[in-house]
N, C-alpha and C positions, 0 to 999 in steps of 0.2 A: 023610798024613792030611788027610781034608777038613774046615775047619772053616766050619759053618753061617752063613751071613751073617744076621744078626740082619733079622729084620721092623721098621723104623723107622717103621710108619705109628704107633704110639701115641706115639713122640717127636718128630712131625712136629713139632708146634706150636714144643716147644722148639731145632728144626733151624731153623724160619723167624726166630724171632727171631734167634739167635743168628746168622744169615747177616744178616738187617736190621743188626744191629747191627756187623758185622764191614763192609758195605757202607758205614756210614756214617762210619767209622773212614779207608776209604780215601780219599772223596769230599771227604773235610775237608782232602785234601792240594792238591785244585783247585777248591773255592767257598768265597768269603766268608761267604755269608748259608746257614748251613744250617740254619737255622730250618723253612721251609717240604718242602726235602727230607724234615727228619725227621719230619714231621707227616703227610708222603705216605708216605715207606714204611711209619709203625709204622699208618695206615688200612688200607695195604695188607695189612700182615702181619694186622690183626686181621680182617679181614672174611675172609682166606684161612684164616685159623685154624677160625673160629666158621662159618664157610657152607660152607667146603669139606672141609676137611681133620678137626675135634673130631668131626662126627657118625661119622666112618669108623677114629676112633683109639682106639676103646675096645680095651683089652685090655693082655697082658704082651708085655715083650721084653726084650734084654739078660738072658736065663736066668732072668726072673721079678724084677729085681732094680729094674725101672721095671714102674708100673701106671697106666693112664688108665682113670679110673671115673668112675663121675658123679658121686662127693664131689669130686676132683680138678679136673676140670670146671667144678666152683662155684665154686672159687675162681682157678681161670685166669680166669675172668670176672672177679672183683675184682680183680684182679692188672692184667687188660687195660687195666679203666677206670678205676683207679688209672694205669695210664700214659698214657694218653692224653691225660685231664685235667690230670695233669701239665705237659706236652708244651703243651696248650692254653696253661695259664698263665705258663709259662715264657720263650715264644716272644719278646715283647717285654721282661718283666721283665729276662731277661740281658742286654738292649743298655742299659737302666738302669741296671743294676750294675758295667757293663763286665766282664762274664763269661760271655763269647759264646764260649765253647771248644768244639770241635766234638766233643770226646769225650764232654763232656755228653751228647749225648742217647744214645750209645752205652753209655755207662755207666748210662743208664737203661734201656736195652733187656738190656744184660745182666745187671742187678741184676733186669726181673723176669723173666729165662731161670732166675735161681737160686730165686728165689721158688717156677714152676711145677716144677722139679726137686723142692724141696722137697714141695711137695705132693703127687706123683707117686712118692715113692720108698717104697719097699717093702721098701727094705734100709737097713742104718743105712751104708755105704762111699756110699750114694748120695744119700743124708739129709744127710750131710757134706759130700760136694760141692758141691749144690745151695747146701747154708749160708755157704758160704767164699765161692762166685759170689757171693752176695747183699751178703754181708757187705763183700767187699775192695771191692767197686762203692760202697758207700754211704758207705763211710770215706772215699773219694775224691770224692764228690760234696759231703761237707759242706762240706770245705772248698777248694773249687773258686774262689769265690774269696780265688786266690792272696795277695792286697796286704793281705787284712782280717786283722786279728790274731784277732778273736774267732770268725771263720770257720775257721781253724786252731787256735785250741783247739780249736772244737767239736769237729772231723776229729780231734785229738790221743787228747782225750779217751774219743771213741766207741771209738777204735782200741785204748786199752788197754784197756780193760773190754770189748769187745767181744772181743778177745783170752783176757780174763782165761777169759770164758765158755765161748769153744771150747774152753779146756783143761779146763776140768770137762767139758764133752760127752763131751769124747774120753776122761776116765778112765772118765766111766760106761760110757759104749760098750764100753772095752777090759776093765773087768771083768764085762758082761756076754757078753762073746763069752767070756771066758775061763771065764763058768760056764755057756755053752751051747752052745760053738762052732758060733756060727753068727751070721751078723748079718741072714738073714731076720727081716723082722718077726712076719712067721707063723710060723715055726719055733717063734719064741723064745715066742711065745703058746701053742705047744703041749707046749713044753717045761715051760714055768711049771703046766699043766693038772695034767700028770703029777707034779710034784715039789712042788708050792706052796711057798711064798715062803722065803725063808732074811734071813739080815742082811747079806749080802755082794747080795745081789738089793734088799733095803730100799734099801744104801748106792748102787746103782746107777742104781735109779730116783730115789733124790731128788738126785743131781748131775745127771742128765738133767732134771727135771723145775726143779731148779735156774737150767741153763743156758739153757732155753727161758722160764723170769720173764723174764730178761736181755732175750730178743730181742724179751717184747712188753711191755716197760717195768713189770713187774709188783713192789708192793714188796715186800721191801725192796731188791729189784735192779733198780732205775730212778732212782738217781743220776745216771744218766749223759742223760735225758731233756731235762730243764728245761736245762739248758747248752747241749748240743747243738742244741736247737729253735731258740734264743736266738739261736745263733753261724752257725748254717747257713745257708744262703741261702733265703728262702720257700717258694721252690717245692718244695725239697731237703726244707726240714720237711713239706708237706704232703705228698710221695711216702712219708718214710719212715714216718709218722702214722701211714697206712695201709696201705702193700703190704708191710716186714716183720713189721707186727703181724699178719697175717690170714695170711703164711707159718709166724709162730709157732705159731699157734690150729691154722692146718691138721694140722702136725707132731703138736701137743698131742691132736688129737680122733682122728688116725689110730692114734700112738702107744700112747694111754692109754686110748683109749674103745674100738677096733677091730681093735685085735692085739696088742702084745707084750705090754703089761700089762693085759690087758682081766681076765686071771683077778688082778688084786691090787688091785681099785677098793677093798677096803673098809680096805687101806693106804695110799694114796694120796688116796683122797678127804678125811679130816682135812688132810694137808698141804696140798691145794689151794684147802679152805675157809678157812684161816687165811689162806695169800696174798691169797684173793679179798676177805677182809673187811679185810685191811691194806693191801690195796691201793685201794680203795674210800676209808678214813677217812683216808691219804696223800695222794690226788690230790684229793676233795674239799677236806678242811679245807686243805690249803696252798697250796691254789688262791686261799682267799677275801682272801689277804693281797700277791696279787700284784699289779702295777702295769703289768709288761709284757705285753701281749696274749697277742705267740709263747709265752713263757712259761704264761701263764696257759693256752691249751691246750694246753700238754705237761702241766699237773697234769690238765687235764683227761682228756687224753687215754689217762694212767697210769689214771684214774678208771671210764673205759670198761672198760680193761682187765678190772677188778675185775668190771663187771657181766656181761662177753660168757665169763668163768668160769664164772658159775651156770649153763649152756649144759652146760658140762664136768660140774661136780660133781652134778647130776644125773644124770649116767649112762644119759639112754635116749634113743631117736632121734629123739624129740622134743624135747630138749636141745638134741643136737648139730644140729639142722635149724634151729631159732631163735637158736645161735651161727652159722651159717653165713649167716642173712639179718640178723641184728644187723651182721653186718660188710660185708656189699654198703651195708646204710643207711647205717652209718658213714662209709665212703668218702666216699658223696653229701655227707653233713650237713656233713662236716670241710674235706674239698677246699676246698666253695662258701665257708667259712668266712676259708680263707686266702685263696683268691683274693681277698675284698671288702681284704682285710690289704694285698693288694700293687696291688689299683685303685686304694687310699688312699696317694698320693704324701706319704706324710709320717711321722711315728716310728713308733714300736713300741708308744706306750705307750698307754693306756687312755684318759686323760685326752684325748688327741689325737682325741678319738671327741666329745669335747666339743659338743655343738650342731650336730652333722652333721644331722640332719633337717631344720634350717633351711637349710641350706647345699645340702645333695645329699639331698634326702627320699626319691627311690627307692634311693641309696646305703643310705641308714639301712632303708629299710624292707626292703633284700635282710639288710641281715644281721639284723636284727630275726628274720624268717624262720630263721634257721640257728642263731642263740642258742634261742629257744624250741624246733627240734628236739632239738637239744644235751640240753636239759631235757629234752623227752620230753613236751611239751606237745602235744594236740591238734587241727589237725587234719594235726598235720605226720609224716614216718616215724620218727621220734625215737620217738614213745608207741607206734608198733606195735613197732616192735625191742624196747624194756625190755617191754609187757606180754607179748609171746610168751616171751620169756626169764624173766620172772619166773612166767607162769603155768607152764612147764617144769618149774620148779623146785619150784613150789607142788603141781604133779601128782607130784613124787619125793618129796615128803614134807618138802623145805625150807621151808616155810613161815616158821620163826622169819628162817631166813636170808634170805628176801624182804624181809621186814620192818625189818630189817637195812637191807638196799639201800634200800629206800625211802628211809629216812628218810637217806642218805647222799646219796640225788638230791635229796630237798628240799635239802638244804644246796647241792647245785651250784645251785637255782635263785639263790641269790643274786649268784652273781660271776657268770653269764653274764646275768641281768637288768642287774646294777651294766653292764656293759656298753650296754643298751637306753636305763637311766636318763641315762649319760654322756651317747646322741645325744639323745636325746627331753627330757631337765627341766634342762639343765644351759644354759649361755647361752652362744652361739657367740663364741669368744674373735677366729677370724678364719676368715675365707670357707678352706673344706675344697679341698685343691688333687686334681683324680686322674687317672689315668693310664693312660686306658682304650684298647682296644686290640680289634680282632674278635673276636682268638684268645679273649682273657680275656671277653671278652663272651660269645661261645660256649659258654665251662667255665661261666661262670657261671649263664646260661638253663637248661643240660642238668641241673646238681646242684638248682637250686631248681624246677624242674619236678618231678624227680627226686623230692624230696621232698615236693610236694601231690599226686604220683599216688600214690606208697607210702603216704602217710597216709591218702589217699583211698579208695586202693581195695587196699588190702595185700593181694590174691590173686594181683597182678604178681609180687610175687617170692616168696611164701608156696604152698606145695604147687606 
């Protein structure tokens, strides 16, 4: 019997990473400094992705069970510059920390090989996979370095609960193949047309929908955030900020807005509003009582979460199209955010922000920039993300729930200004030391750029 060799131009992208990454794995056995290797192959891999190989990878393979589409596509882009910028800030930061491992960047290249799987799968065996890539990669990454104790809770921590969560994935999954045998996702959307909903289908989607809170810090399942961010190494926090939250959103909008459960929005959208607005008043309000920076954007970060929802709980492709550019901005605003965190040769804590505009004025005035985007202040990409997202909402008929949000973003204005207040009205206790470097120079120019073109001209990433 002859069996078909699968067409791999739509899994190309995730063939080259996954070889980047497997090359750099080898390479680590004869160069000291692979810093600069890994910043040349993963330019390599992306330009051969995006110029060569994405325009020509549309379509199925592996029996329908992978799809490249142009939702998929959107967020391989985030995925991308989420690593890259990574990669940028990292480069010297690990010789500071003394955790220069060479598996590092490999385990970043295969954490977002799991990401773009994710995004891509069209089957829940492949959904899975995708997850576990992602996931065993970034348990290893947190706590990479080895000697630090709170870098290994962090890694301890993510690993049980992130555990806890694939086991709820997997029952949901396994009791919905067992009441539609099948783990296409379109099947199973066709299935649900014909039969509508039951309580064994309810129980199904909300341990799925459960275990994907989990993966984008969503409350009440983002205990495991504020610790994690705390104990991880910097750069490690800003990759996973970004590239597993925009894997989870992917899952969530393909999942729930686009096939399996597209015929049960109007049982599932109660449960996703309740998250969105407890997720929202959890990352705001506990944010405003933090002292540690990393910390204080993980509540924030939880925070977002809550707003790049209303995207979801609207329901129309105007929704999901304003969650899809909410998180390309995201990336920009948050990256450029850590990175000033780790140009700043000195604590974690707020207070350490002390009189920096007297000391390093363009220091303070870069992150000055990325606090008011954070807020969603004007004329930065911050206010174009929340208003497309809330006007989404406001066109589904959520208005009250906009309302909602808003007044949950005013509250973030306070702890990320408290931050502005610390460099700009506060009196420099002693000259700000930093730690600046090309690479992190580079991430840093590209995200605040980043952020006055999207403010400026939001038809860059909008339609």
């Amino acid at each position: 019997m002859n069996i078909p060799f699968p067409n791999l131009m739509p899994v190309a992208p995730e063939i080259i990473i996954t070889v980047a990454a497997s090359i750099l794995l080898i390479f680590d056995l004869a160069l000291r400094n692979k810093g600069p290797l890994a910043f040349l192959s993963l330019l390599a891999a992306g330009v051969t992705v995006y110029a060569i190989i994405q325009p020509a990878s549309l379509g199925e393979t592996f029996g329908g069970m992978f799809i490249s589409d142009s939702y998929s596509v959107y967020f391989k882009l985030i995925f991308m510059v989420n690593l890259i910028l990574t990669v940028l800030i990292s480069l010297k930061y690990l010789q500071r920390q003394k955790a220069e491992y060479g598996e590092y960047y490999s385990l970043l290249l295969f954490a977002t090989a799991g990401m773009m799987l994710m995004a891509s799968a069209k089957d829940l065996i492949v959904l899975y996979l995708g997850l576990e890539l992602m996931a065993l990669s970034t348990y290893i990454l947190a706590g990479i370095k080895r000697h630090d104790i709170k870098s290994n809770e962090a890694a301890m921590k993510y690993f049980l609960l992130g555990s806890f969560s694939s086991a709820l994935l997997l029952y949901g999954i396994s009791l919905l193949y067992g009441l539609t045998t099948t783990t296409d996702l379109y099947q199973i959307a066709a299935y649900l047309k014909q039969t509508g909903s039951s309580m064994p289908l309810l129980m199904s989607m909300t341990l799925i929908a459960v275990a994907f809170s989990f993966k984008i810090a969503a409350a009440p399942f983002h205990m495991w955030a504020p610790d994690v961010y705390e104990g991880a190494p910097t750069s490690v926090t800003a990759f996973m900020s970004v590239g597993p939250k925009a894997a989870g959103f992917a899952v969530i909008g393909r999942v729930f807005l686009m096939s399996a459960f597209q015929g049960m929005q109007a049982d599932w959208t109660p449960i996703l509003i309740g998250i969105a607005i407890l997720t929202m008043a959890v990352g705001n309000i506990v944010a405003l009582s933090q002292t540690n920076i990393k910390r204080m954007l993980a509540y924030s970060s939880i925070a977002h979460a809550g707003y790049a929802l209303l995207g979801i709980i609207a329901g129309t492709e105007e929704g999901l199209h304003a969650m899809m550019t909410y998180l390309l901005i995201y990336a920009f605003m948050n990256i450029g955010a850590f990175a000033i965190v780790i140009l700043l040769d000195k604590g974690d804590e707020i207070k350490d922000y002390e009189g920096l505009s007297k000391s390093r004025p363009l220091v303070a005035a870069l992150m000055l920039v990325f606090m008011f985007s954070l807020t969603g202040i004007p004329p930065t990409a911050g206010f174009i993300g929340k208003f497309n997202i809330f006007m989404a909402a406001i066109k589904a008929g959520y208005t009250w729930l906009v309302v909602i949000a808003v007044i949950f973003s005013a509250i973030s204005a306070y702890y990320y200004l408290r931050v502005v207040m610390n460099m700009y009205m506060k009196e420099m206790k002693q000259e700000a030391a930093i730690a600046p470097s090309p690479s992190l120079g580079l991430a840093i120019l590209i995200t605040v750029l980043m952020v006055f073109i999207i403010g400026i001209m939001p038809s860059v990433v909008i339609g």
